[in-house]
FIKOLZA-1660 file (N, C-alpha, C; in steps of 0.1 Angstrom, whole numbers, plus 5000, padded with zeros to 4 digits):
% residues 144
   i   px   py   pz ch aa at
   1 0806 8315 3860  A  X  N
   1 0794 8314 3868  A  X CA
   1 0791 8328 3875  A  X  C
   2 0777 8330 3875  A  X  N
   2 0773 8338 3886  A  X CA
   2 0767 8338 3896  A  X  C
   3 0769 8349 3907  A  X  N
   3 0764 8345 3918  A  X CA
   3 0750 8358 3920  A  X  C
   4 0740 8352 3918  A  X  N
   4 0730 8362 3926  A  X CA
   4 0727 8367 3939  A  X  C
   5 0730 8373 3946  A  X  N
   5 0726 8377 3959  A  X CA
   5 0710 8385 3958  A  X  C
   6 0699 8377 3965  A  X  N
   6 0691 8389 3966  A  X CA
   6 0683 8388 3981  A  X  C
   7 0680 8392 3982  A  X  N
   7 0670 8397 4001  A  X CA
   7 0658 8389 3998  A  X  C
   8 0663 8378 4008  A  X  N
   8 0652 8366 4011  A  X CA
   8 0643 8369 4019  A  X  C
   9 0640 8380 4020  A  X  N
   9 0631 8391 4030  A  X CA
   9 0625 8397 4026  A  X  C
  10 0622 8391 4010  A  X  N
  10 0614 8401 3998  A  X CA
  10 0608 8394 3992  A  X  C
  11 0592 8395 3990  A  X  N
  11 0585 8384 3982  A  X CA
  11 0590 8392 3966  A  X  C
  12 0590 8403 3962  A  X  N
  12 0593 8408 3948  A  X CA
  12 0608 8397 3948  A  X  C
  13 0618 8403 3955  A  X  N
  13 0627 8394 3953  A  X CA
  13 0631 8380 3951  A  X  C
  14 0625 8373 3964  A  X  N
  14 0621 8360 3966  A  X CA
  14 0616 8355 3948  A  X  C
  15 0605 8359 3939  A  X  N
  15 0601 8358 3929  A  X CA
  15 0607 8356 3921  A  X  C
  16 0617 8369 3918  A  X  N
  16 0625 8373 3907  A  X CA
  16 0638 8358 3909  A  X  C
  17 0640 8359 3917  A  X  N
  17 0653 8345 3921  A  X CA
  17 0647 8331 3916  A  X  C
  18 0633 8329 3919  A  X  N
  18 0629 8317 3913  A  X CA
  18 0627 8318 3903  A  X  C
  19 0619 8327 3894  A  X  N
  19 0621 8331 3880  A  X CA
  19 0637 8330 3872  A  X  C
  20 0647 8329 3880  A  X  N
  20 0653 8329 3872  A  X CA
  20 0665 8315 3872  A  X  C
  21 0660 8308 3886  A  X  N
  21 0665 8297 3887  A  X CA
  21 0652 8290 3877  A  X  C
  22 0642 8290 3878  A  X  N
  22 0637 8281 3867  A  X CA
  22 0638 8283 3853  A  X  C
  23 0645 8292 3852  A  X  N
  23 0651 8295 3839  A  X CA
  23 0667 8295 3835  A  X  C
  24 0673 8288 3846  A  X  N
  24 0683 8289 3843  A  X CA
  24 0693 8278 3837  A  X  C
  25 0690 8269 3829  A  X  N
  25 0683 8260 3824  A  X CA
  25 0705 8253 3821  A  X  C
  26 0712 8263 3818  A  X  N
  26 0725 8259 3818  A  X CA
  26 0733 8255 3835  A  X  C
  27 0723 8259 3847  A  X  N
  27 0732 8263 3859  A  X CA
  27 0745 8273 3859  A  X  C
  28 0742 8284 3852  A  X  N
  28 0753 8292 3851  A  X CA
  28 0751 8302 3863  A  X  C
  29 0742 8304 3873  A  X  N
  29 0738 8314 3878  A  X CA
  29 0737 8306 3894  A  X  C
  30 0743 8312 3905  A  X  N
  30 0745 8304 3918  A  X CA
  30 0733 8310 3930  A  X  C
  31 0720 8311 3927  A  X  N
  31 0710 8320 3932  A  X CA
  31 0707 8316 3950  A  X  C
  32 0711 8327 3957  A  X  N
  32 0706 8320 3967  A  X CA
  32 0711 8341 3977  A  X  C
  33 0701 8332 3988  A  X  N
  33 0700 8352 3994  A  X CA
  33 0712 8356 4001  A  X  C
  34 0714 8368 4000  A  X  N
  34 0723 8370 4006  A  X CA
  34 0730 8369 4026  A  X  C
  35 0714 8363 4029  A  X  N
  35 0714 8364 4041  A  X CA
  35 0723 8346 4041  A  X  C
  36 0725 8338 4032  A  X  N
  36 0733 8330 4034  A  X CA
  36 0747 8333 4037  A  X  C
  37 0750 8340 4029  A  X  N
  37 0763 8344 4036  A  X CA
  37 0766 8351 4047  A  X  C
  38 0776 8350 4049  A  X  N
  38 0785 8354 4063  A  X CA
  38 0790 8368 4060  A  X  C
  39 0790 8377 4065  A  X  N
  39 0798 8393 4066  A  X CA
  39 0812 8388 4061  A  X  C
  40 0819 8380 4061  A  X  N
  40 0836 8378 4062  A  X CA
  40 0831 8376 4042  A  X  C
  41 0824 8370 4039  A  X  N
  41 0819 8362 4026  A  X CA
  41 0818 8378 4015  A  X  C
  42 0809 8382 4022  A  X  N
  42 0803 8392 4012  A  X CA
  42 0812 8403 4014  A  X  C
  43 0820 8406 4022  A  X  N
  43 0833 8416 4023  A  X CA
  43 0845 8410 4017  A  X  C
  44 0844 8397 4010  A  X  N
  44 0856 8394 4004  A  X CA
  44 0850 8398 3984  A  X  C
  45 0837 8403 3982  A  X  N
  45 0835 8413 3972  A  X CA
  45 0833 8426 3971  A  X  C
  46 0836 8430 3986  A  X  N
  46 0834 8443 3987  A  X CA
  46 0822 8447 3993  A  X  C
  47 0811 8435 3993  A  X  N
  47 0796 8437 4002  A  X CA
  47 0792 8437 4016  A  X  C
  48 0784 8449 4019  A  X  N
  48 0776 8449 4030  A  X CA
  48 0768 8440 4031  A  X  C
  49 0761 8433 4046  A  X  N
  49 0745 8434 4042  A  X CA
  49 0740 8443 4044  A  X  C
  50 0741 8453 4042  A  X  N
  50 0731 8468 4042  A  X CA
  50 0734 8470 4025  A  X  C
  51 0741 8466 4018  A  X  N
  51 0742 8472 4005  A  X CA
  51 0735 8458 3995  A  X  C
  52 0735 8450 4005  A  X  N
  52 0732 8442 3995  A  X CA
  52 0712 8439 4001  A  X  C
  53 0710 8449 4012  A  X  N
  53 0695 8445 4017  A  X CA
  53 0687 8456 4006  A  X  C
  54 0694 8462 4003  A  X  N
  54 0689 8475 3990  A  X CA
  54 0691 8474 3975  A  X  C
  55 0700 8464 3972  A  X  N
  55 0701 8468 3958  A  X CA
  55 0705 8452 3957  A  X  C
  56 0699 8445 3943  A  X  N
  56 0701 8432 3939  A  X CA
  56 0718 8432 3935  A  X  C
  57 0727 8422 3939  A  X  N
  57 0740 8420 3935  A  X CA
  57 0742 8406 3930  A  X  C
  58 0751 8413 3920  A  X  N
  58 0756 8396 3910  A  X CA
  58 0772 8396 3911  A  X  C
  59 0774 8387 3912  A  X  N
  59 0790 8389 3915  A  X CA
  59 0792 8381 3903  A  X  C
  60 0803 8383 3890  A  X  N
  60 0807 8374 3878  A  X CA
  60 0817 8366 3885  A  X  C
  61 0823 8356 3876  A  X  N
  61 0834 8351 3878  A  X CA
  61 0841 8358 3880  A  X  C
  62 0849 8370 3880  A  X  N
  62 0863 8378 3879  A  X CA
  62 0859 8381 3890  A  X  C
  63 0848 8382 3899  A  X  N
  63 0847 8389 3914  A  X CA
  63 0842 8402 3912  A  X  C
  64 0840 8406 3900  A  X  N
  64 0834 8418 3900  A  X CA
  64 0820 8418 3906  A  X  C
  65 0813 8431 3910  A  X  N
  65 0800 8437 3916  A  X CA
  65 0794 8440 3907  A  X  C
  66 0779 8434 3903  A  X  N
  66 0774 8441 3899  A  X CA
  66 0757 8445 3906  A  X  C
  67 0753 8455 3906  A  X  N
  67 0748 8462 3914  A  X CA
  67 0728 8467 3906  A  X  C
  68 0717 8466 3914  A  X  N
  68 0705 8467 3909  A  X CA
  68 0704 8461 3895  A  X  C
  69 0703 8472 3880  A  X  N
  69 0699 8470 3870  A  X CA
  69 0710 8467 3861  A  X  C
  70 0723 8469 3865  A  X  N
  70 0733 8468 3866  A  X CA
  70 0738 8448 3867  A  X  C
  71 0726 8447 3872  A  X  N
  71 0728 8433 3879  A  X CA
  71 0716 8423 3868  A  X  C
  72 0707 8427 3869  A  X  N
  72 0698 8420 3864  A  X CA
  72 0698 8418 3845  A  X  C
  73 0711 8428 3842  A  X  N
  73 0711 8431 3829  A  X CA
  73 0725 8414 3825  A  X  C
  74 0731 8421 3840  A  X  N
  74 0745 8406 3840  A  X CA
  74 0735 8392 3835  A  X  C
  75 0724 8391 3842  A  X  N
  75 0718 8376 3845  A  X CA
  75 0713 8376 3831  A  X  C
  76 0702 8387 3823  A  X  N
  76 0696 8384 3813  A  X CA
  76 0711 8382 3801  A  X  C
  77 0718 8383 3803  A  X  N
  77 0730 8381 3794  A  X CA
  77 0734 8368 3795  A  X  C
  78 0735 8361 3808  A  X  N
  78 0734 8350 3809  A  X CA
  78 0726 8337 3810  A  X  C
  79 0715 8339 3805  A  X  N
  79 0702 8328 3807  A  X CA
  79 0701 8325 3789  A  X  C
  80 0703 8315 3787  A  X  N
  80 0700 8307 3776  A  X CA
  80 0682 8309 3771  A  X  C
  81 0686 8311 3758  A  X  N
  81 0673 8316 3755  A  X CA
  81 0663 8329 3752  A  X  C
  82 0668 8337 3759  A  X  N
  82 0662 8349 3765  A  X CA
  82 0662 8353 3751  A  X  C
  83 0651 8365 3751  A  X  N
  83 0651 8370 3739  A  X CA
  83 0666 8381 3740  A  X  C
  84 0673 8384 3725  A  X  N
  84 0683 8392 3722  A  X CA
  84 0677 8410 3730  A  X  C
  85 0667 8409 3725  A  X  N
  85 0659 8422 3729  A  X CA
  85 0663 8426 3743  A  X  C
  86 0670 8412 3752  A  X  N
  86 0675 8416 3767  A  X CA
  86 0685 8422 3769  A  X  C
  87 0691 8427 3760  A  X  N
  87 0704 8433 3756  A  X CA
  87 0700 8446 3751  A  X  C
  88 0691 8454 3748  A  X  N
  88 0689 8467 3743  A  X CA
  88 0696 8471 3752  A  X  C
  89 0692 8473 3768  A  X  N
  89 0694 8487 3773  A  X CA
  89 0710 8488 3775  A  X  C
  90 0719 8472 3774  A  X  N
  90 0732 8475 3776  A  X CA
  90 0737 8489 3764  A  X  C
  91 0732 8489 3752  A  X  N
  91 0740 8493 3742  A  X CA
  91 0730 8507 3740  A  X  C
  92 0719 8514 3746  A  X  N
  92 0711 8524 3743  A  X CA
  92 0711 8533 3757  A  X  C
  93 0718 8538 3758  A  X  N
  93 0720 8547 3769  A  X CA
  93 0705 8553 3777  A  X  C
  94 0696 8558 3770  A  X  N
  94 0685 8564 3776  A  X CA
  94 0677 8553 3780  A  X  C
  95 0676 8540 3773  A  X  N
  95 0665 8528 3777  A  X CA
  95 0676 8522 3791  A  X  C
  96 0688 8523 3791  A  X  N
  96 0698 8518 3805  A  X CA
  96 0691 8525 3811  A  X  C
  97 0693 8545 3816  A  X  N
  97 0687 8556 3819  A  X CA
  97 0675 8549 3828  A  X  C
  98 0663 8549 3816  A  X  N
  98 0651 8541 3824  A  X CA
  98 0651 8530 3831  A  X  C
  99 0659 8521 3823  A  X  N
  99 0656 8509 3835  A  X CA
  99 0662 8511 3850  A  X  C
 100 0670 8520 3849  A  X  N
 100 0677 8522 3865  A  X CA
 100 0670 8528 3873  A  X  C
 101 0661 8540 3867  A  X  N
 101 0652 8552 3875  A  X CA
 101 0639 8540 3882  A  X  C
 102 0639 8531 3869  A  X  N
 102 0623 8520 3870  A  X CA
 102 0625 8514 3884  A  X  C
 103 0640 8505 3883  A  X  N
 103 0646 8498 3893  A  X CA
 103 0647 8510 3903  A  X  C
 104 0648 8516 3905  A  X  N
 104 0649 8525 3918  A  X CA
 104 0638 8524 3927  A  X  C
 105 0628 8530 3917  A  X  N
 105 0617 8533 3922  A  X CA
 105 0608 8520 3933  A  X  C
 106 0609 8509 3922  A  X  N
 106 0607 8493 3926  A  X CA
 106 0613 8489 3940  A  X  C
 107 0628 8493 3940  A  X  N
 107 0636 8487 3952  A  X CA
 107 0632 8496 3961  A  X  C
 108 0625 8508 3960  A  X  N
 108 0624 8518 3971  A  X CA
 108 0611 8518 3979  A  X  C
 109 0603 8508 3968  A  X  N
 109 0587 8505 3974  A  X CA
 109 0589 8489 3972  A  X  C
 110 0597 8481 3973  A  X  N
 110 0597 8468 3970  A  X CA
 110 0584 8460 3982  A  X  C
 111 0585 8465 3996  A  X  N
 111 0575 8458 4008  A  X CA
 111 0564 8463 4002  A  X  C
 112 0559 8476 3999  A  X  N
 112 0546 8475 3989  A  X CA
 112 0543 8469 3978  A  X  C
 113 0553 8463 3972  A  X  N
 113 0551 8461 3958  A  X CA
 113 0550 8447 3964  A  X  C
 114 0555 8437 3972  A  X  N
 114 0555 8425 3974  A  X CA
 114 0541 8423 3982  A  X  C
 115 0533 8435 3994  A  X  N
 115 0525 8431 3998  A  X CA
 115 0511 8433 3985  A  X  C
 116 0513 8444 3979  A  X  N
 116 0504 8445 3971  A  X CA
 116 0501 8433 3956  A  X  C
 117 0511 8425 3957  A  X  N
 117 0510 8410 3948  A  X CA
 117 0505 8400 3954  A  X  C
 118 0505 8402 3967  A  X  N
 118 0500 8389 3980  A  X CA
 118 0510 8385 3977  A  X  C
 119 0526 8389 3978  A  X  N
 119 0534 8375 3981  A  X CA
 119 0538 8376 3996  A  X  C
 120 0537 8367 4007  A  X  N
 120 0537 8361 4017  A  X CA
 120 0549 8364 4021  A  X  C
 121 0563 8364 4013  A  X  N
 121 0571 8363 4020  A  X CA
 121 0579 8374 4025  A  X  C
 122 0578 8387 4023  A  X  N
 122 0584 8400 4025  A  X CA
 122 0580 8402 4039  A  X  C
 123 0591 8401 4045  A  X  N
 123 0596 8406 4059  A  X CA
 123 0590 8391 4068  A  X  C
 124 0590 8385 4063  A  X  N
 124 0592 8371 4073  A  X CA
 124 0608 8365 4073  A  X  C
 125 0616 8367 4067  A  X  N
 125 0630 8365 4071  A  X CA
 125 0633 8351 4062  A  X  C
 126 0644 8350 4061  A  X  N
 126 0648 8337 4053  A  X CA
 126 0648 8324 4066  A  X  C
 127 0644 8319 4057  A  X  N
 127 0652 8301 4070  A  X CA
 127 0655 8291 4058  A  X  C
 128 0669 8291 4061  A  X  N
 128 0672 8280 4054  A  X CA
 128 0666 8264 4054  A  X  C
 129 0664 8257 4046  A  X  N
 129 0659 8241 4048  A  X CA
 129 0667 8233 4057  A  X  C
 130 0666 8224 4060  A  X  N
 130 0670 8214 4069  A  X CA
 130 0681 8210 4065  A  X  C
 131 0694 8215 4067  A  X  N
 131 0707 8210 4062  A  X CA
 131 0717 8217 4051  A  X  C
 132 0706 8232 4055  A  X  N
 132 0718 8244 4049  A  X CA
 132 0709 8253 4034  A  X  C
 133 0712 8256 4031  A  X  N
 133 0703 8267 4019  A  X CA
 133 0695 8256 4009  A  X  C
 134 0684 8257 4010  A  X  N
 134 0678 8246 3995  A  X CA
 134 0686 8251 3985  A  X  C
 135 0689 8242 3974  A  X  N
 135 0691 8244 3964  A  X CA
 135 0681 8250 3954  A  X  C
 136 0669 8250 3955  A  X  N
 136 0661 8253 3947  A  X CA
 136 0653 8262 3958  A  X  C
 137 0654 8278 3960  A  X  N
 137 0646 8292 3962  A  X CA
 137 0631 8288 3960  A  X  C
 138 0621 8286 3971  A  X  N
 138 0610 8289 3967  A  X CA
 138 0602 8294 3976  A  X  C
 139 0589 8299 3976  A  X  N
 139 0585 8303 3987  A  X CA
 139 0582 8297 4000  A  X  C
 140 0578 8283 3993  A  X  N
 140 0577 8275 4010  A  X CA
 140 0585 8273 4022  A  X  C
 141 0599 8279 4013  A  X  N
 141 0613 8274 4018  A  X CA
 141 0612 8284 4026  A  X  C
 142 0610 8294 4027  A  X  N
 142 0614 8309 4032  A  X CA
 142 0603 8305 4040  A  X  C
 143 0594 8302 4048  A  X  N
 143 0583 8303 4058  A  X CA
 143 0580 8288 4063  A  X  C
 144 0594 8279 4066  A  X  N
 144 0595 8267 4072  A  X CA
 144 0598 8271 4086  A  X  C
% end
């Protein structure tokens, strides 16, 4: 199983997380923000929340980190279905190359890129549902 960590304080983000919970059609993937956890939690992987307010993290089974595009390449490996094609940039060094420069650029203007989509939820803060993290990420959840 994996664990996605991403910043519930980000409508791009917020998105990408339900995109892939509604795609995640095996439950192999544990999606929920990182602001759920506790400092003691995310330092028993080696995470900040400052490192995880910047860069998307997937923790594998083994406890390993994996980090931005790095991360999002872990999930597309794991979602049933996906086209094969989700697998290029692991094995083509220059298309990895681009996807990381792309993801940079993204996470470094993400509050623009989230306000310029109209998604609502970037920088209104996470609130969990009534009785601890919803299980299912959506946007109404995040502005309860």
């Amino acid at each position: 199983m994996l664990r996605m960590l991403f910043d519930g304080d980000c409508g791009i983000c917020t998105a990408s997380a339900e995109w892939v919970d509604a795609r995640d059609k095996g439950a192999t993937i544990l999606v929920r923000p990182y602001q759920s956890y506790s400092d003691a939690e995310l330092a028993q992987w080696g995470l900040t929340p400052e490192m995880c307010s910047q860069l998307l993290q997937v923790v594998d089974g083994a406890g390993r980190v994996h980090s931005g595009a790095n991360a999002i390449n872990m999930i597309g490996l794991s979602l049933e279905g996906l086209s094969p094609l989700a697998t290029i940039p692991l094995f083509f060094p220059p298309i990895l190359w681009a996807e990381h420069v792309v993801y940079g650029i993204v996470a470094a203007n993400r509050t623009k890129v989230s306000t310029m989509l109209k998604m609502k939820a970037c920088g209104t803060g996470f609130k969990p549902a009534k009785g601890g993290v919803p299980t299912k990420i959506t946007l109404s959840n995040l502005n309860q």
